[in-house]
RODO-29140 format. One line per 2 residues: number of its first residue (from 1); for each residue x, y, z of C-alpha. Coordinates in steps of 0.05 Angstrom, whole numbers. Layout:
REM residues N
NUM = X Y Z; ... .
REM end
This chain:
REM residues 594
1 = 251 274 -644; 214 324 -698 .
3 = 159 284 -735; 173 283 -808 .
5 = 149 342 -838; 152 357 -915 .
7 = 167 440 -920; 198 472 -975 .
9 = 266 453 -944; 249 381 -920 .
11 = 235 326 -963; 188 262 -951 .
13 = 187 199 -983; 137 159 -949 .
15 = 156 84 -962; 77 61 -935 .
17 = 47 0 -980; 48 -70 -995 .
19 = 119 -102 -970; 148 -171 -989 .
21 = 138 -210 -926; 173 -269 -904 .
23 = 153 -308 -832; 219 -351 -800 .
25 = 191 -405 -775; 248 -452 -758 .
27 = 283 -394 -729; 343 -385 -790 .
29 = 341 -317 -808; 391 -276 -769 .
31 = 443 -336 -782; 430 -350 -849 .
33 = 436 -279 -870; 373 -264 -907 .
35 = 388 -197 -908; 435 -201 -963 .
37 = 397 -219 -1015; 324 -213 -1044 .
39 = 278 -257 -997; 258 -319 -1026 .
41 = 197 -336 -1022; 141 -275 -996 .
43 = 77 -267 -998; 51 -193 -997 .
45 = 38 -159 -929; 6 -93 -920 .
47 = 55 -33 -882; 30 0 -829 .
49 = -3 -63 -806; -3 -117 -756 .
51 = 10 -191 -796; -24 -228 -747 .
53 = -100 -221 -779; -75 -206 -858 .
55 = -77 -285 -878; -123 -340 -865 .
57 = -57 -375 -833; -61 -393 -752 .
59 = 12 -402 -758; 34 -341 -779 .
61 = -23 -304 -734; 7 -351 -670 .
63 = 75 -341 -691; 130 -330 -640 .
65 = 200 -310 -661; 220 -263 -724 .
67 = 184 -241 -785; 226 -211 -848 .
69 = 197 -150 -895; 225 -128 -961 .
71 = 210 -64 -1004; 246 -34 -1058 .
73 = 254 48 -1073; 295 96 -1108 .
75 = 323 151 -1090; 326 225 -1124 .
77 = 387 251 -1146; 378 316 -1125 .
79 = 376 282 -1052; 453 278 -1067 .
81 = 479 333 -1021; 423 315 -970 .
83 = 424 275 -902; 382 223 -914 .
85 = 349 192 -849; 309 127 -843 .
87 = 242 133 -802; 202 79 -773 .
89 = 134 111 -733; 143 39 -693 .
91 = 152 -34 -702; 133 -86 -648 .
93 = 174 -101 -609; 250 -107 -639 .
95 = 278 -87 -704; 340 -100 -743 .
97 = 338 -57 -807; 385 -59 -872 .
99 = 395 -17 -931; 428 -61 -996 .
101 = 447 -107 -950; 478 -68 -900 .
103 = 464 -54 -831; 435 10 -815 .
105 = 418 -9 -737; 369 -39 -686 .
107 = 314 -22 -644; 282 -45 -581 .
109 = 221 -22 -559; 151 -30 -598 .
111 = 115 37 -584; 158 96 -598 .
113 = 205 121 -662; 265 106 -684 .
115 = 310 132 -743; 376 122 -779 .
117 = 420 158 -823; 435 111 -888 .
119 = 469 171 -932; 529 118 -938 .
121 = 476 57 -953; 436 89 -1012 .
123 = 443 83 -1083; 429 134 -1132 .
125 = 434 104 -1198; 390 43 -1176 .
127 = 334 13 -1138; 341 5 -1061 .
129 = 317 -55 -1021; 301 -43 -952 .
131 = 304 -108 -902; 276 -104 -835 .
133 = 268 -171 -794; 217 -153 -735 .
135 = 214 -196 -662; 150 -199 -636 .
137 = 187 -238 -570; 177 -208 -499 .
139 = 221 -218 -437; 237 -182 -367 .
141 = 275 -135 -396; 221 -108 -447 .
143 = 157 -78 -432; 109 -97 -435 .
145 = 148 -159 -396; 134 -229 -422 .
147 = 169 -301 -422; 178 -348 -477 .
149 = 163 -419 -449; 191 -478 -482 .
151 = 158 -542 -481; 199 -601 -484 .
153 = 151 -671 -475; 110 -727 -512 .
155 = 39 -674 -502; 73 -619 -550 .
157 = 116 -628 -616; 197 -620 -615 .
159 = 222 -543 -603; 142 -525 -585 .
161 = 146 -445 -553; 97 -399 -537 .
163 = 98 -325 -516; 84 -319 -439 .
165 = 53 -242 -435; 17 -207 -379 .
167 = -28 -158 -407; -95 -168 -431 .
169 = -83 -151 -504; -62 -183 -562 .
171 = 6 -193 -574; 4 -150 -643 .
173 = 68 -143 -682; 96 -121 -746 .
175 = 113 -51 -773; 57 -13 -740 .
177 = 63 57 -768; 78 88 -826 .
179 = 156 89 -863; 192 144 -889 .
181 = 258 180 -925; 274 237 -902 .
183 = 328 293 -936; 351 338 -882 .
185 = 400 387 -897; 481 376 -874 .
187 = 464 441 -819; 396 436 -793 .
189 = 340 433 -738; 360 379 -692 .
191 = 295 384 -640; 250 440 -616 .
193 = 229 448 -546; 162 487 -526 .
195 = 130 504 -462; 76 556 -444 .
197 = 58 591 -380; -10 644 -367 .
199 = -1 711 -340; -75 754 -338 .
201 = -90 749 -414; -20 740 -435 .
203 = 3 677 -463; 81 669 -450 .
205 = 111 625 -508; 193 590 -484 .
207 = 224 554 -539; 285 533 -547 .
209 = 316 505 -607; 374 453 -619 .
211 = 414 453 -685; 468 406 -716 .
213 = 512 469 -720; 503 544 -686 .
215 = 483 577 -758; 518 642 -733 .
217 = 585 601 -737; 570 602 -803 .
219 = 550 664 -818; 482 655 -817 .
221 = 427 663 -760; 354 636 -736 .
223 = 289 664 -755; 231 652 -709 .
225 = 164 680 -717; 95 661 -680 .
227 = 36 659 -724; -32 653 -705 .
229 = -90 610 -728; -102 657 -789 .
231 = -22 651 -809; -16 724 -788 .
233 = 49 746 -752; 45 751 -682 .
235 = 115 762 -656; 186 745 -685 .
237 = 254 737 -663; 324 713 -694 .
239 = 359 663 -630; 341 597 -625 .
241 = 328 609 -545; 272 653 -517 .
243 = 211 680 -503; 146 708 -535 .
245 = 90 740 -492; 24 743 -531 .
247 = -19 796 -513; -95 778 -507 .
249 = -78 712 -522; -127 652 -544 .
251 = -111 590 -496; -115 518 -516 .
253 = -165 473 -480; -227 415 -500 .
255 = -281 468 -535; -236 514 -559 .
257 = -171 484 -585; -135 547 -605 .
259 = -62 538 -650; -7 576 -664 .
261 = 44 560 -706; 121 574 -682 .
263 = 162 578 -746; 236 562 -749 .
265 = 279 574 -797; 368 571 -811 .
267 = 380 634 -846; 459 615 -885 .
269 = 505 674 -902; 481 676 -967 .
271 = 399 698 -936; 366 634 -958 .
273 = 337 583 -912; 379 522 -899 .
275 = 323 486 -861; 254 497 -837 .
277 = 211 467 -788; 138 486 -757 .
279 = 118 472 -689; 49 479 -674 .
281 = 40 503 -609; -26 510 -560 .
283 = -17 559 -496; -49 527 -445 .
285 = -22 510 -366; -39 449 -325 .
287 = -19 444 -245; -47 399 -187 .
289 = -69 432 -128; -106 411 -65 .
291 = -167 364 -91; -165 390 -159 .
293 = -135 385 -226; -130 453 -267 .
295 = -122 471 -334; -121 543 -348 .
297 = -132 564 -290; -200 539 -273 .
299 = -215 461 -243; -216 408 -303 .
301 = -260 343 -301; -236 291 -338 .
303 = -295 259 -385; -270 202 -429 .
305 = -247 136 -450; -181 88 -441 .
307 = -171 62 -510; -132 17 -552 .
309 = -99 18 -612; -136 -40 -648 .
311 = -196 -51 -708; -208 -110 -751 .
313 = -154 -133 -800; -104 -85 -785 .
315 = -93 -99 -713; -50 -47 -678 .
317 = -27 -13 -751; -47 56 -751 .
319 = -103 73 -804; -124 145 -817 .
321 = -203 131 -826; -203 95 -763 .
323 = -168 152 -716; -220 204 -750 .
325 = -281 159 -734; -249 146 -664 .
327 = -245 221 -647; -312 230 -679 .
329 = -341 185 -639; -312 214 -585 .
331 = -341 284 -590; -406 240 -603 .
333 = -402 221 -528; -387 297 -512 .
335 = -313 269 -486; -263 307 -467 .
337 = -204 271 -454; -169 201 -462 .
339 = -123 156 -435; -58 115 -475 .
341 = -81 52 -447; -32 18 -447 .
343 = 19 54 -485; 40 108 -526 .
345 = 2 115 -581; 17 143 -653 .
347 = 32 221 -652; -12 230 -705 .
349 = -75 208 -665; -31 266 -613 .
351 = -39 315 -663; -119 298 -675 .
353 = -124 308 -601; -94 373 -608 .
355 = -128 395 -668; -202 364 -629 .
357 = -187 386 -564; -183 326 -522 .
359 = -135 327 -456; -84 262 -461 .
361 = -62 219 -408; 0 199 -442 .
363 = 19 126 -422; 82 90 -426 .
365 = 81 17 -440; 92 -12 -369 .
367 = 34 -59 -365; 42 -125 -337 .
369 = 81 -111 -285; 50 -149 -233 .
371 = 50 -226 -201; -9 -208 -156 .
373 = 18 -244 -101; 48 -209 -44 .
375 = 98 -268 -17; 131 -275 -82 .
377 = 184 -226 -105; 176 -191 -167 .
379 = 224 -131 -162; 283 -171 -159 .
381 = 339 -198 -210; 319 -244 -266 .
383 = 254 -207 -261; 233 -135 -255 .
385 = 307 -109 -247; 360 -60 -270 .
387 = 362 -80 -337; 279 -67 -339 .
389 = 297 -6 -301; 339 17 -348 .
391 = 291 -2 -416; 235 30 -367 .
393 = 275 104 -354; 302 105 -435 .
395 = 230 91 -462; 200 152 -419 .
397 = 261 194 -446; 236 175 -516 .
399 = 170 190 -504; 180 261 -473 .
401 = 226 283 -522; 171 257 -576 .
403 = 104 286 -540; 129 348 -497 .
405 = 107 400 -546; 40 370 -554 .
407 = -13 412 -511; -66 361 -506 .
409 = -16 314 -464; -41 345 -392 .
411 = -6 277 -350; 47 229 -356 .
413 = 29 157 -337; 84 115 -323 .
415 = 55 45 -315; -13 13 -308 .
417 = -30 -38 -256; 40 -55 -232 .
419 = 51 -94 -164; 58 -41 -120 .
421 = 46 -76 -59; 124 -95 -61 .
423 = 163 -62 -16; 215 -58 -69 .
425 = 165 -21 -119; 183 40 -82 .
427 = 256 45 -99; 235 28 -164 .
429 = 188 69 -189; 227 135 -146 .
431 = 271 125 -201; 221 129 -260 .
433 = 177 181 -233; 236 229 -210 .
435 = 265 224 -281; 194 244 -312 .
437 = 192 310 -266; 272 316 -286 .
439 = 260 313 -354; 189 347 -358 .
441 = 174 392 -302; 117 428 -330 .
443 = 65 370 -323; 32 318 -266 .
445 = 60 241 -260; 13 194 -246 .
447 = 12 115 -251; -45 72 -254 .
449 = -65 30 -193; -105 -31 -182 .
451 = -71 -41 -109; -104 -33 -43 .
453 = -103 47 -12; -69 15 48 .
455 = -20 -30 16; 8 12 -48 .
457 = 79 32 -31; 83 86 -93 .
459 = 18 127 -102; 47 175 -46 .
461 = 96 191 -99; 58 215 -151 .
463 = 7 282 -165; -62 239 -188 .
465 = -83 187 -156; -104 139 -210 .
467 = -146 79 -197; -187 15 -239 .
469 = -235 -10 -207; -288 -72 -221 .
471 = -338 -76 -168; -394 -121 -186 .
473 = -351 -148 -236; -293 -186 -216 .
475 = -301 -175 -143; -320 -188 -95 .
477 = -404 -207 -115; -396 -209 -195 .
479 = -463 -188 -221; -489 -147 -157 .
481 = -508 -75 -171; -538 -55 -112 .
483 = -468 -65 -77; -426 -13 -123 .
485 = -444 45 -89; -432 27 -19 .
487 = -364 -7 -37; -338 51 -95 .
489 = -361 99 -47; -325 68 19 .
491 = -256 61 -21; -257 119 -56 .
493 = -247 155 12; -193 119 37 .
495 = -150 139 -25; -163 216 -1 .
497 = -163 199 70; -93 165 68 .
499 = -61 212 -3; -96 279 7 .
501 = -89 277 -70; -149 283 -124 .
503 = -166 223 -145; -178 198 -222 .
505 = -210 136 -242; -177 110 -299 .
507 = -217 47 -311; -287 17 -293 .
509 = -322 -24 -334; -373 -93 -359 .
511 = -363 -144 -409; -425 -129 -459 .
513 = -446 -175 -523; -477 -127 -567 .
515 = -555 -140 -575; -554 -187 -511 .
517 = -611 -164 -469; -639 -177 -402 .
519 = -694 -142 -351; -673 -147 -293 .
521 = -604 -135 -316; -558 -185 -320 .
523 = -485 -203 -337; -470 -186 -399 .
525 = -520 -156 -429; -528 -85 -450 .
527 = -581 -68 -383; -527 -88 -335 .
529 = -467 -49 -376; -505 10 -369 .
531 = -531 2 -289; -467 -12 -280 .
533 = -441 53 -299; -501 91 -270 .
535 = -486 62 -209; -413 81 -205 .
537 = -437 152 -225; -480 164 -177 .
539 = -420 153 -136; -372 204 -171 .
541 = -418 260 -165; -416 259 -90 .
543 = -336 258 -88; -311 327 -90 .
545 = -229 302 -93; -256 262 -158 .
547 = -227 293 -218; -253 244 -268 .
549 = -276 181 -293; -250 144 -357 .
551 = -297 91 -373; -264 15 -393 .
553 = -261 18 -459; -276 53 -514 .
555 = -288 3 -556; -283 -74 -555 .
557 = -212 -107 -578; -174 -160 -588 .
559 = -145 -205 -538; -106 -275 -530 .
561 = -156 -341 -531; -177 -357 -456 .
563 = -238 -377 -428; -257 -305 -393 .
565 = -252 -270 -467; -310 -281 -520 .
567 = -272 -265 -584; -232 -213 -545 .
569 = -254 -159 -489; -313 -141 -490 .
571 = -317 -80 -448; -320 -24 -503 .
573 = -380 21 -498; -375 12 -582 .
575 = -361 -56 -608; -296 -65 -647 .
577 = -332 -41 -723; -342 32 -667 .
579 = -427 16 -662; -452 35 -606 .
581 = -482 -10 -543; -532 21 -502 .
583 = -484 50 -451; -454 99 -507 .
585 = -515 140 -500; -512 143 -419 .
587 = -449 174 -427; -468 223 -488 .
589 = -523 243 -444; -486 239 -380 .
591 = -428 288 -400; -469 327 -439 .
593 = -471 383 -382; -424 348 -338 .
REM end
């Protein structure tokens, strides 16, 4: 799916602001038809934002079941003879969506795009109201999985439920990114494919292009031309399939994030552009070989963060200030990479990366996929099953097609954490991994483990090994430095020992109260977070199959009440306002010349 791009043939109304918002608590929405008129009563709610954190309201912040939103906008007339599409960036976790009253269609799936054509819905000589009703509920067949337990006794009040989930986030929801109207023209750019290979100092540029008609049937024809970062022709052509090879070309990679530009454009019989679209486009290459992971060419360390999507107020919503501060802060720690923990995250933080120069470990949302217990089945029916199979396979297809073109995504993650000590993890996640080569040859599959070396069933089945690991803090002697590097060390080798593969690890981390100090270190404090992470690099530096180390987490977020989380998880090396703890300048100084 094309992000929305306003060119002087593509037209963006961006529907962002302050919604009417409407929370259904007893459940009456969908059957009472709210939808059809004006909702009655609202209070104002913020868009892109989570609702959870907006009012002073536990309720509403607690809230399981649907919420309603309401806007109004009008339409051009000269948007007349247009296509006009519908565009949601994402909304947690199921949508319904209306136009006047009528339904324009439904979503499942809380990370990713989504977009309808409402030419037939819209009115041009008068406002438009825009319903969308928004599930925040999570079951089997979702991911992340969850269950919705009802409680039916004399300890909890009549048609009590709560949300069951399995990750250690928040449950966020609401219409996360931003909203637009698009007019797309009746023949136009459907999708654009891109993919880039090295040869000496060439840089070999495929793309192929997919349009709602062939504009030669019409009399018409494509125009594609490669400009460089200057906006100076590099090569053109007129099909929408083939190949450009760049002489002396300037590769994409962390330090020097080089961009061309691949312009497309429907020439109609009558010479003028019917639609236009421009792909930016970095020529880099990425490949696995041996112990090592290469980009370019040459063997690539991975220095960085897992992060989340999350700040104060706005929970998951995306926010422009915060993404630049993030990657700022980033390049602060002299970073060059990051992970989508624990799910994909909104392109435009993708296109920062690109523009930064940050590598991507690009993460679907298959967290929570786990009973950690070996004698219980969890890959079976009225669990993990076909129908989870089948959400699991269409959500990677809709996160390739969204990210391929996007040359800081080096690696596709397909899960984090899941139980793949079950035998029947195996045929399972064949089936997901086989489709991500199918549909995306060009780059590495990994998925995150927190299994033993000896008892994972899956990670011979990927290109990375990717591990998290929590010596000293959840196991096995919480608190006890001067075990981490015997016991990193010792596991460590087993994954090469049994795999043979190059080894990443994704996630290692303390809980750390800002300002809390102690000498000796202890839990907690900001001495131990940062022994803790000397320790496990002392480690890495002896482990020539190690190809990185992502530090747990960037910065502290927001998590569900329980008695392990202090206001939330407290891991970041920056607090949740992005200040930093005393670890942050280990790592500046660490990867400074690593």
């Amino acid at each position: 799916m094309l992000y929305p791009q306003d060119n002087e043939c593509r037209e963006v109304k961006d529907l962002s602001g302050v919604w009417r918002f409407r929370c259904d608590f007893d459940g009456e929405g969908l059957t009472s038809g709210w939808h059809a008129k004006a909702l009655d009563p609202t209070i104002p709610m913020p868009v892109p934002a989570s609702y959870n954190d907006i009012t002073q309201d536990a309720k509403i912040r607690d809230h399981v079941g649907w919420v309603w939103y309401e806007t109004s906008f009008f339409v051009p007339i000269s948007w007349l003879y247009k296509k006009i599409f519908l565009h949601f960036g994402s909304v947690s976790h199921h949508a319904s969506v209306w136009i006047n009253g009528e339904k324009a269609g439904d979503h499942k799936g809380g990370f990713l795009p989504f977009r309808f054509e409402v030419t037939p819905q819209i009115w041009f000589d008068r406002e438009n109201r825009l319903t969308v009703a928004v599930s925040n509920m999570l079951d089997y067949s979702c991911l992340p999985p969850g269950e919705i337990r009802e409680t039916r006794d004399d300890m909890h009040p009549p048609g009590f439920k709560a949300q069951e989930y399995f990750h250690d986030f928040f449950n966020y929801a609401g219409i996360h990114r931003p909203v637009k109207l698009l007019a797309l023209a009746q023949n136009r750019i459907e999708s654009i494919s891109v993919t880039t290979e090295i040869a000496d100092s060439r840089g070999i540029v495929n793309y192929d292009v997919t349009t709602t008609t062939d504009p030669a049937g019409a009399g018409g024809q494509f125009e594609v031309r490669l400009l460089d970062r200057e906006g100076k022709m590099v090569l053109s052509g007129n099909h929408g399939q083939g190949t450009f090879v760049v002489p002396n070309a300037v590769f994409w990679e962390p330090g020097r994030p080089y961009l061309y530009t691949l312009v497309v454009r429907l020439i109609d019989k009558s010479g003028k552009a019917s639609d236009c679209y421009r792909q930016r486009v970095g020529i880099r290459t990425v490949k696995v070989v041996g112990k090592k992971f290469f980009l370019n060419a040459k063997p690539f360390y991975f220095k960085g963060c897992s992060r989340h999507e999350d700040a104060d107020i706005r929970g998951k919503g995306f926010d422009w200030p915060t993404s630049v501060k993030d990657s700022n802060l980033l390049k602060w720690l002299n970073a060059n990479s990051f992970r989508t923990s624990h799910y994909p995250y909104a392109e435009e933080i993708l296109d920062l990366a690109d523009e930064e120069g940050f590598c991507v470990i690009d993460e679907l949302p298959a967290v929570g996929l786990n009973n950690w217990n070996e004698a219980v089945p969890l890959f079976t029916d009225g669990k993990i099953d076909a129908k989870t199979l089948e959400h699991h396979c269409q959500v990677l297809a809709e996160l390739i097609a969204r990210d391929r073109n996007h040359p800081s995504v080096v690696m596709w993650s397909v899960a984090n954490e899941p139980g793949t000590f079950h035998e029947a993890a195996f045929p399972y996640f064949k089936k997901v991994i086989d489709e991500a080569k199918r549909l995306d040859p060009t780059r590495p599959v990994t998925l995150v483990e927190s299994t033993d070396p000896a008892k994972t069933k899956v990670s011979k089945l990927v290109d990375v090994v990717c591990i998290n690991r929590y010596y000293a803090w959840y196991y096995p002697e919480p608190g006890r430095l001067d075990l981490i590097e015997t016991q990193m060390s010792a596991e460590l080798d087993k994954w090469w020992e049994i795999f043979k593969k190059p080894v990443l690890v994704t996630e290692f981390g303390a809980d750390t109260i800002a300002g809390m100090h102690s000498d000796p270190p202890a839990m907690f404090s900001e001495e131990f977070q940062t022994e803790f992470m000397r320790s496990y690099a002392n480690v890495f530096d002896k482990k020539d199959y190690l190809v990185g180390e992502h530090v747990w987490v960037f910065a502290d977020f927001a998590t569900k009440q329980g008695v392990t989380r202090v206001m939330g998880n407290r891991k970041g090396v920056f607090t949740r306002q992005r200040q930093p703890k005393s670890a942050a300048f280990f790592l500046k100084e660490r990867w400074k010349n690593r």
